[in-house]
C-alpha positions as CSV (number, residue, x, y, z in Angstrom):
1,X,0.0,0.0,0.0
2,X,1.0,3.5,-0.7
3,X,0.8,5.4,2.3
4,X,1.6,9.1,1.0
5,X,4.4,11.2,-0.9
6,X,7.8,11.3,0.2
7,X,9.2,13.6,-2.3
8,X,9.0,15.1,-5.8
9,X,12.9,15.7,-7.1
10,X,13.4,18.1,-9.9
11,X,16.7,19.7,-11.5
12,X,17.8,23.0,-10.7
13,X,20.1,25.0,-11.9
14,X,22.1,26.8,-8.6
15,X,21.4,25.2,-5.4
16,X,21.9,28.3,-3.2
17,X,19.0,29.9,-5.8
18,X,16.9,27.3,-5.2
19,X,17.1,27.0,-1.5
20,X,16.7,30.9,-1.3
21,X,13.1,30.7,-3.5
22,X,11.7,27.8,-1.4
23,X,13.5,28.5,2.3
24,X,13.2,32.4,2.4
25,X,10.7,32.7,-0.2
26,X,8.0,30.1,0.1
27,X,9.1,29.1,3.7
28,X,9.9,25.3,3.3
29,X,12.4,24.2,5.8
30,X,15.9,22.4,4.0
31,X,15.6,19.4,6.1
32,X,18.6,17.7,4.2
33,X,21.2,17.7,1.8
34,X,23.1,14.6,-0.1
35,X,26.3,15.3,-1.7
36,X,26.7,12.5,-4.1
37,X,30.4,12.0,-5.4
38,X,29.7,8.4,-6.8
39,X,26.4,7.4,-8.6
40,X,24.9,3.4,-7.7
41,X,26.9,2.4,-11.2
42,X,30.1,3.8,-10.2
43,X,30.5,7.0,-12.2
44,X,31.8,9.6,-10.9
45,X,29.8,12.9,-10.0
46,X,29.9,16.2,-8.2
47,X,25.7,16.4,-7.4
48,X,24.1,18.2,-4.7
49,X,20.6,16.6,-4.0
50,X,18.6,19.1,-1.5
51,X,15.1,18.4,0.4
52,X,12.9,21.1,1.5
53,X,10.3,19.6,4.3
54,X,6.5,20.8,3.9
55,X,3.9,20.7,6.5
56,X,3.0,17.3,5.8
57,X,6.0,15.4,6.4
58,X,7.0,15.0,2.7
59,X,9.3,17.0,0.5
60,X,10.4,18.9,-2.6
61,X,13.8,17.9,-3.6
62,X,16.2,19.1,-6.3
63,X,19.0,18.3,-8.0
64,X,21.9,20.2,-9.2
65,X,24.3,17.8,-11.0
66,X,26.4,20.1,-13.5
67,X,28.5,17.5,-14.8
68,X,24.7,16.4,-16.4
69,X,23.6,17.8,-19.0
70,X,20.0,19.4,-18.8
71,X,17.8,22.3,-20.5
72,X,16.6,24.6,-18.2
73,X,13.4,26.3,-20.2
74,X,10.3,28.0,-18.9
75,X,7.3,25.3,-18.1
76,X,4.1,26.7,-19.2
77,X,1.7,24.9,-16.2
78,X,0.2,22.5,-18.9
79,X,3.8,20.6,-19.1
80,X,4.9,20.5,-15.9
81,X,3.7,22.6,-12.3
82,X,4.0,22.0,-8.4
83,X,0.7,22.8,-6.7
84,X,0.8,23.2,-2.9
85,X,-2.0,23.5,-0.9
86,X,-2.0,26.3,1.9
87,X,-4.9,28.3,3.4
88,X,-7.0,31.1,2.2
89,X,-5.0,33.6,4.4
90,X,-1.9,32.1,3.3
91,X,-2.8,32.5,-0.5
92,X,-3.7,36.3,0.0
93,X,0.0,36.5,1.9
94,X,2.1,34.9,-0.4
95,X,0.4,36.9,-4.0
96,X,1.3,40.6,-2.1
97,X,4.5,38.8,-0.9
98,X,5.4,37.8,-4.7
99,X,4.6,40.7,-5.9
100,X,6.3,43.1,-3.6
101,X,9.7,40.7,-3.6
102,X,9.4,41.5,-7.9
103,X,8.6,37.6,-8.8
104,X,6.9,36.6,-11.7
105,X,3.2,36.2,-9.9
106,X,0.0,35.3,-11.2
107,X,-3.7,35.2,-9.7
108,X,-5.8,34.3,-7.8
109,X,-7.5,32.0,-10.3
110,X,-10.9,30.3,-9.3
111,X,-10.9,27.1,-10.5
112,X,-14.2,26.3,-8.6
113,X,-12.8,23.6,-6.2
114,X,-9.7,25.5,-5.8
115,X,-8.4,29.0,-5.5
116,X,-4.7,29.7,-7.0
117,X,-1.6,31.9,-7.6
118,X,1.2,31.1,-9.9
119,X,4.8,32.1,-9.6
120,X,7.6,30.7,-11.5
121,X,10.9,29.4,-9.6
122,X,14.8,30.2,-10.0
123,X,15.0,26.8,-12.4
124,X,11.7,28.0,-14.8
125,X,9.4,25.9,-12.9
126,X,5.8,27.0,-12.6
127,X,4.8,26.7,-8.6
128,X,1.1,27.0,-7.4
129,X,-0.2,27.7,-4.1
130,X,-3.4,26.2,-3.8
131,X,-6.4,26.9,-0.9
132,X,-9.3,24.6,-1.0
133,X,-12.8,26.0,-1.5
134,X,-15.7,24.4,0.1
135,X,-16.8,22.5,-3.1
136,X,-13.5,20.8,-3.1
137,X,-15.0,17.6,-0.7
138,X,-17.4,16.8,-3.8
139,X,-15.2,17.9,-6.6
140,X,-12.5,15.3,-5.6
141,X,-14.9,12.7,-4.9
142,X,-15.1,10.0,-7.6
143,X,-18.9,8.8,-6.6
144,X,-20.5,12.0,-7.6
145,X,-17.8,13.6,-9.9
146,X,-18.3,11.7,-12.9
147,X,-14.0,11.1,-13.0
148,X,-14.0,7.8,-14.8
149,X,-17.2,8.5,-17.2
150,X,-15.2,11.9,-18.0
151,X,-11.8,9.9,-18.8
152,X,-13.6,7.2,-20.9
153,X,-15.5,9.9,-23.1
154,X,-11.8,12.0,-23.4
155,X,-10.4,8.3,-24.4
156,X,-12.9,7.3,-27.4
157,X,-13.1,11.2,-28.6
158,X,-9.0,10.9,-29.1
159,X,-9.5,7.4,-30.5
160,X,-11.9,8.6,-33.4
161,X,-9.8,11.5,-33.9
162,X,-7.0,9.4,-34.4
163,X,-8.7,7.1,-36.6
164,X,-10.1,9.7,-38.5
165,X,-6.5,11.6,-39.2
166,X,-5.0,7.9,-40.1
């Protein structure tokens, strides 16, 4: 059984950068660091691999590994985005917070289930901050959200568009 997330790890760029966006910034405590001179098949590596510890217990990890190559580019939120949830107050905070400290900052968006803010992180990664509205119980729930009837309609629709292009 799966009992919960330990960590997401992700590639940055400058690990001082990094810690300073989600320690100072965003407030998540770096609860550890692994240097790693030596990968599991024996090649050799200068890589930092950091961990930032959220409420929760889990964490947000990153990896700067220079001797690796990697392209950096700007995520739009479709490709790639780290949502985490805080309170209402929280989400008002952080947006003037952003703002004022001259980050990239987007929102509040109402999603209807969810209220968010955007900002975009030292590496190009798009981070959300997420407060949960009170339809978010039944918006997450499976036996009245229609989740698998949606997901089977999305999956024929592509399969006839397919068909049709081929």
């Amino acid at each position: 059984m799966i009992h919960r997330l330990h960590h997401n790890a992700y590639r940055c760029r400058d690990s001082e950068q990094t810690r300073s966006f989600y320690e100072d910034f965003l407030g998540l405590r770096l609860a550890g660091t692994l240097e790693i001179k030596e990968t599991k098949s024996g090649r050799k590596t200068e890589t930092l691999h950091t961990f930032y510890e959220m409420g929760d217990g889990s964490y947000l990890a990153f990896f700067e590994a220079p001797d690796m190559p990697f392209e950096f580019k700007i995520q739009h939120d479709y490709d790639l985005h780290i949502a985490l949830e805080v309170d209402p107050k929280t989400l008002d905070e952080m947006l003037a917070k952003g703002k004022a400290a001259g980050i990239e900052t987007r929102g509040v968006s109402d999603h209807g289930f969810i209220h968010s803010i955007y900002f975009r992180d030292p590496n190009g990664y798009v981070i959300e901050l997420t407060a949960k509205t009170p339809a978010h119980g039944r918006a997450m729930d499976p036996a009245v959200n229609g989740a698998r009837e949606k997901l089977e309609r999305w999956t024929a629709a592509r399969q006839r568009r397919t068909a049709s292009v081929a």
